[in-house]
N, C-alpha and C positions, 0 to 999 in steps of 0.2 A: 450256739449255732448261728445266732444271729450277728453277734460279734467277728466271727468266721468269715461268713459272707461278706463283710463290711468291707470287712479285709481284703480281703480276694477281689472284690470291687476295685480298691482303689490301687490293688497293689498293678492292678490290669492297666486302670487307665497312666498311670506312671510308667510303667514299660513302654507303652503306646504313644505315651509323650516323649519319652526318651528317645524313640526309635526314628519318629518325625523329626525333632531334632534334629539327631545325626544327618537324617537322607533331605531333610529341606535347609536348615543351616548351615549346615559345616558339608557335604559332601556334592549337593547342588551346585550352589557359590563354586568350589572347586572344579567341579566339571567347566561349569560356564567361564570360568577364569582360563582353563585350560585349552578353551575353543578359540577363545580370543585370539591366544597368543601366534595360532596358527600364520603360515605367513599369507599375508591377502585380508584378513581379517585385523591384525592390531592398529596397524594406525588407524581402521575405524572405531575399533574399540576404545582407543584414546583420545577421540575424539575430533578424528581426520583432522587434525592438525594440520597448520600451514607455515613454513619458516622459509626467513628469507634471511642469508649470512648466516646462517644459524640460531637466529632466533626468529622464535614464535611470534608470528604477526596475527593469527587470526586461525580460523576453522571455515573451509570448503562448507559447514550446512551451515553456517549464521553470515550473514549479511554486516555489512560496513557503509556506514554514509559517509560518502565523499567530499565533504563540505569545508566550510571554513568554521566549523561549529556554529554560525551564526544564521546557518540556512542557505548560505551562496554558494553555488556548485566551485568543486577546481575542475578547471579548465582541462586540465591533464588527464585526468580519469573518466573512467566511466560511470556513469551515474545509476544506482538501484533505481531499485518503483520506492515510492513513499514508505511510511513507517509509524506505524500506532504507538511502540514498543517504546514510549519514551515517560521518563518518570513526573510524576505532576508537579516536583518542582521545578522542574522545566531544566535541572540541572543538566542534561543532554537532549538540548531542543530540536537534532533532527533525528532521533527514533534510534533504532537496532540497540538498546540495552536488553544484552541478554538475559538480565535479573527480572522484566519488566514485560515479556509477549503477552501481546495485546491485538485486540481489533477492533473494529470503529463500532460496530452494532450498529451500520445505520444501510439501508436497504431502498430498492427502487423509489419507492413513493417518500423517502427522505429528499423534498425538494422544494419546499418554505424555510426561505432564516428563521435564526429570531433578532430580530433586532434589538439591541438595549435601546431606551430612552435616555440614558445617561452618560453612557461612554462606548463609541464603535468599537474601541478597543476589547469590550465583550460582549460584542455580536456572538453569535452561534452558527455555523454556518450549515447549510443542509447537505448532504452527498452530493447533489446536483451543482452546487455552486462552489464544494470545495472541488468536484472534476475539471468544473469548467475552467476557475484557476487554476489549477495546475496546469492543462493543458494550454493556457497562454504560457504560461510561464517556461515550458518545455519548450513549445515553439520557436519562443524568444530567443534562449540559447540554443538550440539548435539550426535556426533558420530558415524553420517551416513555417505553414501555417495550422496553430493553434486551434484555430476556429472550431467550436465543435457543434451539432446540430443540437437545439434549446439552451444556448449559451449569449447572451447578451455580448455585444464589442468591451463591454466592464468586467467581462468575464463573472457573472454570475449566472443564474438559472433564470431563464426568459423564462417566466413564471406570470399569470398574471391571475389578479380577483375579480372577477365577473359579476358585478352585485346588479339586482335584480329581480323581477318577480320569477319563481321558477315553474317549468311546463312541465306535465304528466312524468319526462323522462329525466326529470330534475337538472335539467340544465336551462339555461337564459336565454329566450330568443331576442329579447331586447333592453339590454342594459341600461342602465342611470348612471353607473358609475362603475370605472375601470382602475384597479390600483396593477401595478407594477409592483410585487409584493419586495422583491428582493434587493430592488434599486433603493436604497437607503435617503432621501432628498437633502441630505445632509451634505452626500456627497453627489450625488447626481442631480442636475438640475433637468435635463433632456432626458426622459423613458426612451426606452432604447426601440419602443412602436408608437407614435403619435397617435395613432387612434384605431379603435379595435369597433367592428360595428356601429360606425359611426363616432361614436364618443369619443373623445380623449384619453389616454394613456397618463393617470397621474402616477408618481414617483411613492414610494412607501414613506410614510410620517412614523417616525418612532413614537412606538404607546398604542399605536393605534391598532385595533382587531380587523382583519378582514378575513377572519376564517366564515362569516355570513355568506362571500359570494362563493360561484364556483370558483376552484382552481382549476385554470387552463394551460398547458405549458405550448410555449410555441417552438415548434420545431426550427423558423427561420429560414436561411439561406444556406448556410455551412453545409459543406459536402459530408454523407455521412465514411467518405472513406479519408477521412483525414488521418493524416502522416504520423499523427502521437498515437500509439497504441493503446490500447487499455491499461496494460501492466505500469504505463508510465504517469497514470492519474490516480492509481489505484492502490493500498495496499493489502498485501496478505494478509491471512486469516490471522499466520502466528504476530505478523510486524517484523519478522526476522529472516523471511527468505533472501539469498544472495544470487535468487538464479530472474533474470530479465527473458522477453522472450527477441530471439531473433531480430525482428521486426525493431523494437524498440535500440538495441546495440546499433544495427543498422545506420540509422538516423545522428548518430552520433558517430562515426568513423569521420564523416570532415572535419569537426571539431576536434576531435581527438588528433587527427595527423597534422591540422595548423599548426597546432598549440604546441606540438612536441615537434615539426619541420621533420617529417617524413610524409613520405607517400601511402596514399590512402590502402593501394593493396599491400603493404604493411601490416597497416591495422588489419586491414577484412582475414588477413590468414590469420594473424592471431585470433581473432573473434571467431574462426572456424573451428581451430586447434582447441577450445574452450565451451564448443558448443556442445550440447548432449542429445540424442534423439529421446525418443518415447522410452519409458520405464518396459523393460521387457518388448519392445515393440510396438506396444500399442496403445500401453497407458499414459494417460495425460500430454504433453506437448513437446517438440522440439525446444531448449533450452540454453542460454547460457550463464554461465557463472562469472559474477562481475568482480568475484574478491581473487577467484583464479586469473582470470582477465588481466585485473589493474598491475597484480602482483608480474603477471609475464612481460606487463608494458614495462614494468621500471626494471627490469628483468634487460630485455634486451634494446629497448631505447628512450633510455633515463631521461629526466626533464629536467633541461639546462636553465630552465627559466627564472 
């Protein structure tokens, strides 16, 4: 009797597995294979692929850096936001390896370097100071201004240590010494504020601690509605978005119709034709796609340069 039941046991849970089988491996897969192919759905399903002559250049969801692989923008194109997505032998140093999404993990109060004592070339740099370069650096080629508010003219994070005895509210009402955390004196000889509360503004010494005073960031001068948008300091969560917002393409139609000797409303239809509104109407942002973009500019006015 016992032996009986054993049986029946397992002979149950074997059907049971068989039967899963069938309806989650082989007739699942099937169905979802078959939705796919529907028309409207497969080229997503294959990976909204993107060809140019007939061959595959790329994919509409992953991103492409415009570069000379060495980090210098072409002139021709239109340039993404920044990119985590790059492998640590640096074998593809400006980002979008699709084997490799990525993102910085570093967050508002990321805004102290670190400085090496031995070689600047491994610095650390904090969010604050890697936005602030970028945004010259956008500037530069674009031919705005860069300037962003808590950004030093060296483009790093107007940061400074405030050392000091501290008051009930843990802050310094009267300082002894002012360090410039992020101006490296290696390379700056001039703090980018001569004197904060009377004191002097000294320059950061490599090795040296100033997590004792406060941290005080100064806002400065910079308008805070400066011409470089977020998305162009910034990069995505995955490292592999292909989509910029409006705003940021914008800023870059002069350059783009120089470079290629056409007129600018040109470019701006194209950058229209490319742009996306809100997901269903209302989610997320007005958008455009810069691997659709670049592909329509050499599309219909190729670069003779």
């Amino acid at each position: 009797m016992r032996m009986s039941t054993w049986i029946r046991q397992h002979l149950a849970a074997l059907r049971a597995l068989l039967v899963l089988t069938v309806i989650t491996g082989i007739a699942y897969p099937l169905v979802v294979f078959a939705i796919a192919q529907l028309p409207g759905l497969h080229d997503r399903a294959e990976g909204s692929l993107l060809r140019q002559d007939g061959k595959i250049v790329g994919s509409s969801l992953i991103g492409q850096a415009y570069t000379d692989g060495k980090g210098t923008a072409l002139n021709q194109y239109f340039q993404t936001r920044p990119s985590n997505a790059a492998p640590s032998d640096g074998s593809i140093p400006d980002g979008y390896d699709a084997t490799n999404s990525s993102f910085g993990n570093q967050g508002p109060e990321s805004i102290v370097d670190t400085i090496d004592p031995d070689d600047p070339k491994k610095d650390k740099q904090a969010l604050l100071s890697t936005v602030c370069s970028r945004s010259l650096a956008v500037g530069r080629l674009e031919g705005v201004d860069g300037g962003r508010p808590f950004c030093t003219p060296g483009a790093v994070g107007a940061v400074l240590s405030v050392i000091g005895e501290r008051n009930a509210k843990g802050t310094v009402d009267s300082p002894v010494r002012v360090v410039s955390v992020n101006e490296d004196c290696r390379v700056t000889k001039t703090p980018f504020l001569a004197f904060y509360r009377g004191v002097a503004v000294e320059c950061a010494k490599p090795g040296e601690d100033y997590s004792a005073g406060q941290i005080v960031p100064v806002a400065g001068s910079a308008s805070v509605d400066t011409p470089v948008p977020s998305d162009a300091v910034t990069a995505s969560a995955s490292g592999l978005d292909p989509d910029i917002s409006p705003a940021y393409a914008s800023i870059q139609i002069p350059r783009i119709a120089k470079t290629r000797g056409i007129e600018q409303d040109r470019v701006r239809a194209l950058v229209e034709a490319n742009t996306y509104g809100r997901v269903l109407g209302f989610a997320g942002e007005p958008r455009v796609n810069v691997v659709e973009l670049n592909l329509a500019l050499d599309r219909e006015y190729p670069y003779r340069g």
